[in-house]
VEXBA-788728 format. One line per field, with one value per residue (C-alpha): residue in one letter; x, y, z; residue number from 1. Coordinates in steps of 0.5 Angstrom, whole numbers, plus 500, padded with zeros to 3 digits. Layout:
! residues N
res: (A / ...)
c1: (X / ...)
c2: (Y / ...)
c3: (Z / ...)
n: (NUM / ...)
! end
This chain:
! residues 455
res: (X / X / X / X / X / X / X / X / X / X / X / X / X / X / X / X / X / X / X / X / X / X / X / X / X / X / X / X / X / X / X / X / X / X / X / X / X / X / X / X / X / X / X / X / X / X / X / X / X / X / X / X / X / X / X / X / X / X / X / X / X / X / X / X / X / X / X / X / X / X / X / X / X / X / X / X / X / X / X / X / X / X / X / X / X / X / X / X / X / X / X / X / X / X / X / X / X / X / X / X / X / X / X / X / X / X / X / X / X / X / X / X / X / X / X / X / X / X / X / X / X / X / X / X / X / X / X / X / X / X / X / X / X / X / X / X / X / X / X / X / X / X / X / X / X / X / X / X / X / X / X / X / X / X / X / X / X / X / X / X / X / X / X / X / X / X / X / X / X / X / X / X / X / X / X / X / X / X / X / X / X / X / X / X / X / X / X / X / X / X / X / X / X / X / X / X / X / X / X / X / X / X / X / X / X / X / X / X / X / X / X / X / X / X / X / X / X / X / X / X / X / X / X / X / X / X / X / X / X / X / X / X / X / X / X / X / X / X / X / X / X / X / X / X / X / X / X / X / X / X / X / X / X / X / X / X / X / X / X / X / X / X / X / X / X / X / X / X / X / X / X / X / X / X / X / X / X / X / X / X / X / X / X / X / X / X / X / X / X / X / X / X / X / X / X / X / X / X / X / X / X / X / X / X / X / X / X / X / X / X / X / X / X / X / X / X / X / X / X / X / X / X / X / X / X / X / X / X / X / X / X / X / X / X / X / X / X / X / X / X / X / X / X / X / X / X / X / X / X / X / X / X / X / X / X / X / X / X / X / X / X / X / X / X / X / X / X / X / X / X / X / X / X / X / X / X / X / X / X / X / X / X / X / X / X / X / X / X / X / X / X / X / X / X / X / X / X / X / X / X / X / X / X / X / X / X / X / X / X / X / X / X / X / X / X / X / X / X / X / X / X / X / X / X / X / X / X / X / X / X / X / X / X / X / X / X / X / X / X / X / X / X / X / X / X / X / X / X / X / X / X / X / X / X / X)
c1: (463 / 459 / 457 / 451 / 455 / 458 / 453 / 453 / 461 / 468 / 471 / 477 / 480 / 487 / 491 / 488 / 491 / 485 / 482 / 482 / 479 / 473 / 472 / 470 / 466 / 463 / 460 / 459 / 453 / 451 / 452 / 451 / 451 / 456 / 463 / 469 / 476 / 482 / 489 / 493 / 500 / 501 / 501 / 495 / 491 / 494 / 490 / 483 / 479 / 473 / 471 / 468 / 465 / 465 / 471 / 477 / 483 / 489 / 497 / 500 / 502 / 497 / 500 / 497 / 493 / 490 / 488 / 484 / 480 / 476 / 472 / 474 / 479 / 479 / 486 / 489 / 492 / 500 / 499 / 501 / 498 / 504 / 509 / 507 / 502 / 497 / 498 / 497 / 491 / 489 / 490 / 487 / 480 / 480 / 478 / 481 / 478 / 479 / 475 / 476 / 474 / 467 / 466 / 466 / 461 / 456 / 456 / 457 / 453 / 457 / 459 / 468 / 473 / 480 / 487 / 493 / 499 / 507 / 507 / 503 / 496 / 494 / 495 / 492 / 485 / 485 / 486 / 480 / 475 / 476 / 475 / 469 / 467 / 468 / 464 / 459 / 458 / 457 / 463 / 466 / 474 / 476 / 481 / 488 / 489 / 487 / 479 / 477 / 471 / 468 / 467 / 462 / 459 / 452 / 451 / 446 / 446 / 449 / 455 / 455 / 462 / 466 / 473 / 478 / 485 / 488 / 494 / 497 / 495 / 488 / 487 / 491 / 484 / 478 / 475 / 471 / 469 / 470 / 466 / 474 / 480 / 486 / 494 / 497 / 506 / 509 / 516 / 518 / 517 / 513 / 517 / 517 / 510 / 509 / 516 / 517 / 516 / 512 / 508 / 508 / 506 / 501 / 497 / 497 / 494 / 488 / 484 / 484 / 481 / 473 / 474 / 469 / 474 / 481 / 486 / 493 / 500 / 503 / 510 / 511 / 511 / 504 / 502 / 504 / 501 / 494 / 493 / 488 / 483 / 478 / 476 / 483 / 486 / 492 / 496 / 503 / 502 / 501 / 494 / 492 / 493 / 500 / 505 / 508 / 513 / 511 / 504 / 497 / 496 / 489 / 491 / 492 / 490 / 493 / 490 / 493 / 500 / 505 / 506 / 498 / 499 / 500 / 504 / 511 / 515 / 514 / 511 / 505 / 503 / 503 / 498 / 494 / 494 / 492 / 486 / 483 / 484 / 480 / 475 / 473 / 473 / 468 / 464 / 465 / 467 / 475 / 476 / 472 / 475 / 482 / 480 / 480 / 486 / 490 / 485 / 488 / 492 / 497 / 498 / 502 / 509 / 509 / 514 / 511 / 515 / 516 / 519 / 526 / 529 / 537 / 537 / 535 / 530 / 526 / 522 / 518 / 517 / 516 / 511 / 517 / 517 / 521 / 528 / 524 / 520 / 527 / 529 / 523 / 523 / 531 / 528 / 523 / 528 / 533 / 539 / 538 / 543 / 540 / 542 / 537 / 535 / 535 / 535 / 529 / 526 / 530 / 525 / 530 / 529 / 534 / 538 / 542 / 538 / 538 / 546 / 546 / 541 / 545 / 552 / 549 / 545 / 550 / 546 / 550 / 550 / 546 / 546 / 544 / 540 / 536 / 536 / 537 / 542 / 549 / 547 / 546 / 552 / 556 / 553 / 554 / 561 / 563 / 562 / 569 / 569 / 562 / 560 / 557 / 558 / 556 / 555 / 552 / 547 / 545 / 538 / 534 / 536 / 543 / 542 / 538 / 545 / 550 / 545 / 547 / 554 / 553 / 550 / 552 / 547 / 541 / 540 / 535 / 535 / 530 / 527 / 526 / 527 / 526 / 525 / 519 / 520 / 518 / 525 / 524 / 516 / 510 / 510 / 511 / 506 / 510 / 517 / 514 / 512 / 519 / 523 / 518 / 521 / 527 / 528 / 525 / 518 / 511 / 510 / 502 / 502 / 503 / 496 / 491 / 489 / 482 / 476 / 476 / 469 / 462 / 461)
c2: (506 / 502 / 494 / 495 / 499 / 492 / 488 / 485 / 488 / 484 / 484 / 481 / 481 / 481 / 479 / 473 / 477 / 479 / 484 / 480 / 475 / 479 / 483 / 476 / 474 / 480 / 480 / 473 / 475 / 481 / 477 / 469 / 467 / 472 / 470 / 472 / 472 / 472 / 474 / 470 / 467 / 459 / 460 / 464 / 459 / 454 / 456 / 457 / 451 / 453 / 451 / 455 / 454 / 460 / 462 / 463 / 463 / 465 / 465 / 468 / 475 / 479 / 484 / 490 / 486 / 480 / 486 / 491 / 485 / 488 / 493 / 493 / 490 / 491 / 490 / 488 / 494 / 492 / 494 / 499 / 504 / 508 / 501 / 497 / 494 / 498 / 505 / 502 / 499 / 504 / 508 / 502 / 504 / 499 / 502 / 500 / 500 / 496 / 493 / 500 / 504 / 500 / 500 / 507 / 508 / 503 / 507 / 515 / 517 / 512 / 516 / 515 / 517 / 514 / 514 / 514 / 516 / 513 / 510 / 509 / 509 / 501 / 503 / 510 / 506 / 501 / 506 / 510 / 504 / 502 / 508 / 510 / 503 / 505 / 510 / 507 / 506 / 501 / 501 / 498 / 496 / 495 / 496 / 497 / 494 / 487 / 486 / 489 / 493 / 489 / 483 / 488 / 490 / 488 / 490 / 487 / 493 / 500 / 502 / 509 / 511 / 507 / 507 / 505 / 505 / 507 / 504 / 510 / 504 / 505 / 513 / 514 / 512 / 511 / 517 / 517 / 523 / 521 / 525 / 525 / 525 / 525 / 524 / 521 / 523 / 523 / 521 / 517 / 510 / 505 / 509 / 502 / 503 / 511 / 512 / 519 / 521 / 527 / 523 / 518 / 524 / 527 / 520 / 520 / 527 / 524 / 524 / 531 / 533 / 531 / 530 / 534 / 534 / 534 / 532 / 532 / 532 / 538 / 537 / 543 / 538 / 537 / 544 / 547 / 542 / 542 / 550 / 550 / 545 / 550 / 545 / 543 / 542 / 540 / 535 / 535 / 543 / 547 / 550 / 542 / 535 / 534 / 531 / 536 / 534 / 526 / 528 / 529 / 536 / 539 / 546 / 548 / 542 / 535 / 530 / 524 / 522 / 518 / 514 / 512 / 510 / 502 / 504 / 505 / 511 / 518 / 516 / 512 / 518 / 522 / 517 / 517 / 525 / 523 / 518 / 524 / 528 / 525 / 523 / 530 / 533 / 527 / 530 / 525 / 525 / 526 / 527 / 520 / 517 / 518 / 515 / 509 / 508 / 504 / 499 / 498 / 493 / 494 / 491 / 485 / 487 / 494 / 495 / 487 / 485 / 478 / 476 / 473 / 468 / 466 / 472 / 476 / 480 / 480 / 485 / 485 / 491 / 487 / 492 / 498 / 499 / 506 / 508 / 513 / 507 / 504 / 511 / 511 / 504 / 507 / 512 / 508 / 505 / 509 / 507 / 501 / 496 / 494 / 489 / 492 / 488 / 492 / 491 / 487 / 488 / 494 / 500 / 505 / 509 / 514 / 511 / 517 / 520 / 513 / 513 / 521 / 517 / 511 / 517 / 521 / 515 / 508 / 502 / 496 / 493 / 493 / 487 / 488 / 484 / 483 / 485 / 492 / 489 / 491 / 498 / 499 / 496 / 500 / 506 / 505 / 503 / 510 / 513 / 514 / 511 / 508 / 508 / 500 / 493 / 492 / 485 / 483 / 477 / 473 / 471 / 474 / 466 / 468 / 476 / 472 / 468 / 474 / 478 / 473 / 473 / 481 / 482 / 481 / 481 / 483 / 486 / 487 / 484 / 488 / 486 / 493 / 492 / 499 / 496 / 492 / 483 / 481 / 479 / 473 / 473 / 474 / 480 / 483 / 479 / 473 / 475 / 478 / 470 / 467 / 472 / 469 / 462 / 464 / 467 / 461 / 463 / 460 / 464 / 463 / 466 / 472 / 475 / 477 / 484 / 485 / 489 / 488 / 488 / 490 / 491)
c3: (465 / 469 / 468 / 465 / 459 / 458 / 455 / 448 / 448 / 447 / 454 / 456 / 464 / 465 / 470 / 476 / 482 / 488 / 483 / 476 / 481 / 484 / 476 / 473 / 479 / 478 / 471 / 471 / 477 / 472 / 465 / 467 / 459 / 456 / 454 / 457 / 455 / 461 / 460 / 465 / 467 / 467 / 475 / 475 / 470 / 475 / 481 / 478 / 481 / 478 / 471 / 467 / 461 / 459 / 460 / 454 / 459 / 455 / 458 / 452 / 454 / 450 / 444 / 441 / 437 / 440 / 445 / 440 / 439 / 444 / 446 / 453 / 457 / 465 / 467 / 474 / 478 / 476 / 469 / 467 / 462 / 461 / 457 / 452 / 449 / 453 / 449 / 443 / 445 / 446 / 440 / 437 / 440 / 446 / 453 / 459 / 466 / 472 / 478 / 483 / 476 / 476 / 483 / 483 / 477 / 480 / 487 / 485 / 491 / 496 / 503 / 502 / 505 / 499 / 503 / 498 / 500 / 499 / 505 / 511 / 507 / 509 / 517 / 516 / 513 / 518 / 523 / 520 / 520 / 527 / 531 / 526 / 527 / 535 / 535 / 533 / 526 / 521 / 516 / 510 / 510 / 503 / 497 / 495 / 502 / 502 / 500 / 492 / 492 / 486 / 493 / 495 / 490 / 492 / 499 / 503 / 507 / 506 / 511 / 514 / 510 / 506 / 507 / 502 / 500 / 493 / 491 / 485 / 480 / 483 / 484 / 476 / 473 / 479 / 477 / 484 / 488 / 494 / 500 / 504 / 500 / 505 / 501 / 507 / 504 / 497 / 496 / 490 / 488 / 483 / 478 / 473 / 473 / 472 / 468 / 472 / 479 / 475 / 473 / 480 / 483 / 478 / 479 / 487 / 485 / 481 / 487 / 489 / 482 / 485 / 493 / 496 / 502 / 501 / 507 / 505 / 510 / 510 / 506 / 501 / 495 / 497 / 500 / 493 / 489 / 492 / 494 / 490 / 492 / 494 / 501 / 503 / 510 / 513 / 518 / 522 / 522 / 528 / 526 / 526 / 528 / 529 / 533 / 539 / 544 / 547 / 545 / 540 / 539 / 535 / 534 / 540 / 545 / 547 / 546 / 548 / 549 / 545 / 550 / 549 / 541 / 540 / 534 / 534 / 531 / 530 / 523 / 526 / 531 / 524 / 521 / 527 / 526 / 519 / 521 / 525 / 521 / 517 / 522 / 523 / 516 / 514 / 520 / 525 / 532 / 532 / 539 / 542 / 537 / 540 / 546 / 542 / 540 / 545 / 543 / 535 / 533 / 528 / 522 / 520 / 517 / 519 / 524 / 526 / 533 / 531 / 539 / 540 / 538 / 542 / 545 / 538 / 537 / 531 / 527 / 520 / 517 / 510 / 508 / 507 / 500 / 500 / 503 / 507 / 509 / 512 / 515 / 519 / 521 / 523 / 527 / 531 / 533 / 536 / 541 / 540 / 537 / 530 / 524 / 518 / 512 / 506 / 498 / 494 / 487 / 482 / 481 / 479 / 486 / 489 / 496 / 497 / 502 / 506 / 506 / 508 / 515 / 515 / 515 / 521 / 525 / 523 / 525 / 528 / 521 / 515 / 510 / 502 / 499 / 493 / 486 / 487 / 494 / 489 / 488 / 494 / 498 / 492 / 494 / 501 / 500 / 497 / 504 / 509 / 516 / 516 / 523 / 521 / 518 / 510 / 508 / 503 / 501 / 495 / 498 / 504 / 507 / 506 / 509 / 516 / 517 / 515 / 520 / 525 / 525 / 526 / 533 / 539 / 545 / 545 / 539 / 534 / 526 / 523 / 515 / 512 / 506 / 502 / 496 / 493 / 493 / 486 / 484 / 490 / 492 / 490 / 495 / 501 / 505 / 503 / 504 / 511 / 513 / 510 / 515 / 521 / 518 / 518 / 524 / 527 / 528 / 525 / 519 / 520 / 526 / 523 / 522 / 516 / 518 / 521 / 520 / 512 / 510 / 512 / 520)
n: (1 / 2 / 3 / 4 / 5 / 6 / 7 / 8 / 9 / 10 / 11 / 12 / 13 / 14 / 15 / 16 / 17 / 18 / 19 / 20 / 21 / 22 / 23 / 24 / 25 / 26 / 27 / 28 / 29 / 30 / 31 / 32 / 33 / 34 / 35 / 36 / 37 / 38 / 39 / 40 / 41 / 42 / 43 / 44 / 45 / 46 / 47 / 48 / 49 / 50 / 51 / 52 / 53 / 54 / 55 / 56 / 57 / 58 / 59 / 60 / 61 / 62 / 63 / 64 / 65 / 66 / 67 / 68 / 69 / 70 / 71 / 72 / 73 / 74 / 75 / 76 / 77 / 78 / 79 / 80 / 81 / 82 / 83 / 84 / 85 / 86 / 87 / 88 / 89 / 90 / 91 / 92 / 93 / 94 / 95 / 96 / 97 / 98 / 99 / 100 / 101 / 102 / 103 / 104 / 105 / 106 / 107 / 108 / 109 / 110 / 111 / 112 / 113 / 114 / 115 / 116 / 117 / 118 / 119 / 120 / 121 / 122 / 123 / 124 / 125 / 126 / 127 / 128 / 129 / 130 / 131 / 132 / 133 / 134 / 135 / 136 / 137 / 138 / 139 / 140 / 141 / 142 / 143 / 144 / 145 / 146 / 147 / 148 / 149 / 150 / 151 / 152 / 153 / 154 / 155 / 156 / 157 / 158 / 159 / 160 / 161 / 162 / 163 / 164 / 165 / 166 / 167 / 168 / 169 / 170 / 171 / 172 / 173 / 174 / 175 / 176 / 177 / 178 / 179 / 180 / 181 / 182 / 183 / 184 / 185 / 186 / 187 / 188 / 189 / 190 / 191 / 192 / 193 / 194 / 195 / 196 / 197 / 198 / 199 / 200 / 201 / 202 / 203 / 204 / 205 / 206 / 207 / 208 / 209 / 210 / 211 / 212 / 213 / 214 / 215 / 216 / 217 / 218 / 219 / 220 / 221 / 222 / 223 / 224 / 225 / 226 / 227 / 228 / 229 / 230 / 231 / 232 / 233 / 234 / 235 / 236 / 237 / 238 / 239 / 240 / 241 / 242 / 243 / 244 / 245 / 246 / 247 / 248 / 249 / 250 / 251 / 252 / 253 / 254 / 255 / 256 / 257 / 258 / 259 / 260 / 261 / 262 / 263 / 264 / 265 / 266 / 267 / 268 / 269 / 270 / 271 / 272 / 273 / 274 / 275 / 276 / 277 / 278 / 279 / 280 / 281 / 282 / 283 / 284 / 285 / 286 / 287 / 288 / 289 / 290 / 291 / 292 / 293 / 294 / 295 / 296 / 297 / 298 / 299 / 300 / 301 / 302 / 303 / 304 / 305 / 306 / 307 / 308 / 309 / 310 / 311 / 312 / 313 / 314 / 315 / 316 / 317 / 318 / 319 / 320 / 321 / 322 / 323 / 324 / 325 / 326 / 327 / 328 / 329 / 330 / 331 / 332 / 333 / 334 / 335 / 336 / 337 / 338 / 339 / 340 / 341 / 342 / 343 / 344 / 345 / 346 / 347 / 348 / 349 / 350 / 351 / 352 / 353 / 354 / 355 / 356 / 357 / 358 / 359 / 360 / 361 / 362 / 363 / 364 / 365 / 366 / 367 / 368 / 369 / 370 / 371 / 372 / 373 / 374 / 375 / 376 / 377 / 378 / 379 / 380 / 381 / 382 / 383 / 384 / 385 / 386 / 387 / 388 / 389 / 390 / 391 / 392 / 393 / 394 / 395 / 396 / 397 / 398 / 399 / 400 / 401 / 402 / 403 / 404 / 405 / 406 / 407 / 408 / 409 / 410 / 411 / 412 / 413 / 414 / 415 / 416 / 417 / 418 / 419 / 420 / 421 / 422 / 423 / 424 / 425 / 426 / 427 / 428 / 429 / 430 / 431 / 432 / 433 / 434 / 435 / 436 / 437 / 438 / 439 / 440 / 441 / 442 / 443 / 444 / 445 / 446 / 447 / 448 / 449 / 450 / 451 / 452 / 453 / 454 / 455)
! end
């Protein structure tokens, strides 16, 4: 469906977040005089400062009902189509598009590289954009990770390649053919949203179904599930790019050191594998490209050094939504003494391969907190002899001060919660500034990732 399929039709927008904001910004260009209806919280509805006469703002939460009173309804990214009201909208004769899915529509012949993935994927995407970018190449940063596509609807001039991130909410109904898909990693997550991990992973999949060029790591899951795709290639195995030893390896040549890459841990040097993997595959030059990376810098709340404040060091990995995600962050920071945050809104996610880790490789101490905090600590206290300190908070204020009075010198306290942070923020970005002002630090000196746009 494009814009122009919207004339004369009852449209609703649901949800003001990034994506509701740029879909209303988007038919008002194409549709100056038509009358639209958004569906917002109260808080939303409160942060609109522009008035516009055309505009049916509702803060009621929408039924079945009130939604088959439309032809079409553009829903933010958050809105799951498997949970009610949407199913029965739908069996009522609503369509449902989103911003991404127009996008999409409108630019069918666009030259895309789409990242997805479990976790890694915004890094992965900046990462992309900034060694095409200089190697030369104009190019477009946007999606899931921070700008919507819809905000760049209309460009004044056509980038080389449009790299784009996508969320499992996005790649579910985007319905792109992207000239390079890559799949960075899939484990479990956003089961709320999809309802099953079956279902979680079927959507992740989606992009595959018309990539021209499919990059997917080479985890069994992903391998069994892509074999059939007819231009399928791989990374993390030998006969690709892979991390070998302290080095990058393609195949069977080493390209640069660990010690080079400006992002810590053995899954940051597998998203630079990623990255160039996709870089080749698009047709771009890989190994120059790689001469480049020294020079990237890492995203904010991502394994994010914040500095050290009385003797403690104090590391923001907000962005960890996943106990896989926790675990890595574990890894990168091997030997040393480590007081690890964890817990955060409940999506029903299985902590037991995080207690297996946190048995075989105790940090010094970890704090739960959050929603889902009890069911972890009942989860770790279930283990004999445990090599750390459990603690428990109320609040992630409470887990910074529990985490204090775990260290001793010089040691590392370490957010990585490993769990979304809906119950207590807007979300990770916002949670990744409140830790900085709780540990002492100016939450606005933590930096807004770079490069989105044209350049």
């Amino acid at each position: 469906m494009r814009l122009d399929d919207l004339a004369g039709k009852r449209v609703a927008v649901w949800g003001y977040g990034r994506e509701g904001r740029a879909a209303l910004s988007a038919l008002r260009q194409r549709f100056p005089d038509h009358a639209w209806t958004l569906f917002c919280s109260e808080d939303e509805a409160r942060s609109i400062s522009e008035v516009d006469a055309m505009l049916r703002v509702v803060t009621l939460p929408p039924d079945a009902a009130v939604l088959a009173q439309f032809d079409v309804v553009i829903k933010s990214p958050g809105i799951s189509p498997y949970h009610s009201p949407v199913p029965e909208a739908v069996a009522a004769g609503v369509h449902f598009t989103s911003g991404t899915a127009l996008w999409f529509a409108e630019h069918p012949d666009a030259h895309t590289i789409c990242v997805t993935g479990t976790k890694g994927k915004s890094t992965v995407t900046a990462l992309i954009a900034y060694l095409l970018r200089q190697n030369g190449l104009r190019i477009a940063l946007a999606g899931n990770i921070g700008l919507p596509l819809l905000n760049l609807l209309e460009p004044s001039r056509k980038p080389d390649w449009w790299v784009i991130e996508l969320s499992s909410f996005q790649t579910q109904d985007f319905a792109g053919s992207p000239a390079v898909a890559l799949i960075n990693n899939l484990y479990e997550e956003h089961l709320d949203w999809h309802g099953t991990r079956e279902r979680y992973a079927a959507d992740k999949l989606a992009i595959a179904a018309h990539a021209q060029c499919l990059i997917v790591n080479a985890q069994p899951e992903l391998l069994a599930a892509t074999a059939a795709h007819p231009s399928r290639r791989t990374f993390g195995g030998f006969d690709g790019w892979h991390v070998r030893g302290d080095a990058i390896w393609n195949g069977e040549q080493s390209i640069l050191p660990l010690a080079a890459l400006p992002l810590p841990g053995h899954h940051n040097a597998q998203n630079v594998c990623a990255a160039l993997a996709a870089i080749e595959a698009a047709g771009e030059d890989a190994a120059t490209a790689a001469t480049h990376i020294a020079t990237f810098r890492p995203l904010p709340h991502r394994l994010q050094s914040l500095g050290v404040c009385d003797g403690l060091e104090y590391i923001n990995d907000s962005i960890s939504t996943t106990p896989y995600a926790t675990i890595e962050a574990l890894r990168s920071l091997h030997g040393r003494p480590v007081v690890v945050l964890i817990g955060g809104f409940d999506r029903g996610v299985d902590w037991s391969v995080f207690v297996d880790y946190v048995a075989a490789h105790p940090p010094r101490g970890i704090v739960t907190m959050g929603a889902n905090g009890a069911k972890i600590a009942a989860a770790l206290g279930h283990m004999e002899s445990p090599g750390f300190v459990l603690e428990s908070a109320t609040s992630l204020a409470d887990a910074v001060v529990r985490a204090r009075t775990l260290a001793s010198a010089h040691p590392v306290i370490l957010l990585s919660p490993g769990a979304p942070s809906f119950d207590q923020f807007k979300d990770y970005a916002e949670r990744g500034r409140e830790f900085a002002r709780l540990a002492g630090f100016d939450p606005a000196a933590i930096a807004q990732i770079e490069g989105l746009g044209i350049t």
